[in-house]
C-alpha positions, 0 to 999 in steps of 0.5 A, a space after each residue: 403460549 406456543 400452540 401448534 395452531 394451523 398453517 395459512 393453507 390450512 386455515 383458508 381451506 377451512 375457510 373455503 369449506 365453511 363458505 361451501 356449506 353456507 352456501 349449498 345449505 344456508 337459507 336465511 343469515 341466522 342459518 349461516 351464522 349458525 353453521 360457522 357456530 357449529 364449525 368451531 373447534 371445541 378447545 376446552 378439552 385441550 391442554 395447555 401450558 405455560 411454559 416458556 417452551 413447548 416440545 408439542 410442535 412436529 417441526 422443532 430443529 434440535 440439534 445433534 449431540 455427539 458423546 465420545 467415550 473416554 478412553 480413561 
């Protein structure tokens, strides 16, 4: 449910790169389709959850807790 996934940037560098590629080395259209087939990102080793949270992601703000001892 809450999948890393990429950024934009990310994203439309991917995007860039695959039209580099389509256009240094695609002669026909089967051939470009072909390399954005061959692009793709084999999810089907990834795991996934469905839980409502996910602590996977590397920009998570937690917040700080602060144990005092008792003097009891």
């Amino acid at each position: 449910m809450f999948d890393r996934g990429i950024t934009n940037q990310q994203f439309n560098s991917h995007l860039e790169t695959l039209a580099k590629l389509i256009e240094a080395e695609a002669t026909s259209v089967e051939e470009a389709a072909q390399i954005v087939r061959d692009a793709k990102i084999d999810t089907t080793k990834e795991e996934h959850t469905d839980a409502a949270l996910s602590f996977a992601a590397e920009n998570l703000a937690l917040p700080e807790v602060h144990v005092e001892k008792s003097n009891s």
